[in-house]
C-alpha positions, 0 to 999 in steps of 0.5 A: 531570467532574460527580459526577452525570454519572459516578454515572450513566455505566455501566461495564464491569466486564470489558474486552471485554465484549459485553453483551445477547449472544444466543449461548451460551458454545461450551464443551460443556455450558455455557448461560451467554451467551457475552459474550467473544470468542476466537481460532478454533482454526482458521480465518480470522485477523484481518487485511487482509480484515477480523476472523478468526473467532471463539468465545464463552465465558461469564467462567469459560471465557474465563478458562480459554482464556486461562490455557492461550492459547498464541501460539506452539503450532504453530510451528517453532523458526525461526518463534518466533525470528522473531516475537521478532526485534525487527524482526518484520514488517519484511520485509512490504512497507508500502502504496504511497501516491501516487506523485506526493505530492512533487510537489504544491505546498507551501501554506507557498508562498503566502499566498492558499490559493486560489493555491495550489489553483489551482498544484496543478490547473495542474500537473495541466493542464500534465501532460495530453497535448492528444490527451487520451491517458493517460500513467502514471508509467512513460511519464512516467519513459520519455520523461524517458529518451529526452529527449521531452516529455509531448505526444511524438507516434509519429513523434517517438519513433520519430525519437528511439529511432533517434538515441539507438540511433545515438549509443549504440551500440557499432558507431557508436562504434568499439567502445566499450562504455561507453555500453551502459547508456544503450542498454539505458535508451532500448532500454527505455523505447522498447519500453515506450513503443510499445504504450501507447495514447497512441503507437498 
């Protein structure tokens, strides 16, 4: 970096510093900028729905709200050991990315990006119902279950549900329990599958 360029860059002597402020520092009786921002006492946290809420202090009364900030006031015994657990915040649920995501083509696969583009949307188009009905990942999984393809009409689950309850069930099989789960899979996906606009 040129000695010009960086005699001429400004610097921020103070991380977190919001020059030009137009607010006062909230600290009764202080007429100073407030250019720093600290956490509400109460009210709304930083988080999912955007920046929590704050208040703002000149140098000297950050400076004082930070040396008395303390992370834990207000906790139970139980809830400070749990934020020090080394597997804090595990127990949330992460964000669910797209269910399909394994089932794209790999572009390590072909040599013409193109090709490979053109493998992507015919999975697409192979997955599509002719009638144009919509079919989730979960009426996929169902019709997988009863052992139909994607373009199963209602006559055809129905024909299907009433073999595989036949094959199943205990009373067709001399009493014999050991195929209860598979009845209770094909009991299930049927009852999900009978309602969905692509079997009405």
């Amino acid at each position: 970096m040129s000695e010009d360029f960086a005699a001429r860059r400004p610097r921020a002597r103070f991380h977190g510093r919001i020059e030009d402020a137009r607010r006062a520092c909230m600290h009764p009786g202080c007429d100073e900028p407030g250019e720093f921002r600290a956490p509400a006492a109460q009210g709304r946290r930083s988080g999912f729905d955007g920046p929590g809420d704050w208040r703002w202090f000149c140098l000297d009364h950050v400076r004082a709200f930070n040396s008395g900030y303390n992370f834990f006031e207000g906790m139970s015994a139980d809830e400070i050991e749990a934020q020090q657990t080394p597997y804090a915040g595990w127990e949330r649920e992460t964000r669910a990315f797209s269910a399909g995501a394994g089932d794209k083509p790999r572009w390590a696969d072909f040599v013409d990006p193109l090709d490979a583009i053109g493998a992507k949307f015919a999975q697409a188009a192979a997955r599509e119902r002719p009638d144009g009905r919509p079919l989730s990942d979960g009426d996929r999984r169902a019709l997988k279950v009863l052992g139909l393809g994607h373009d199963a009409d209602r006559r055809a689950l129905r024909t299907r549900y009433a073999e595989l309850v036949r094959r199943y069930h205990p009373d067709r099989n001399g009493g014999d329990r050991s195929h209860e789960k598979a009845l209770q899979d094909v009991i299930s996906a049927y009852t999900q599958l009978k309602g969905r606009p692509a079997f009405a």
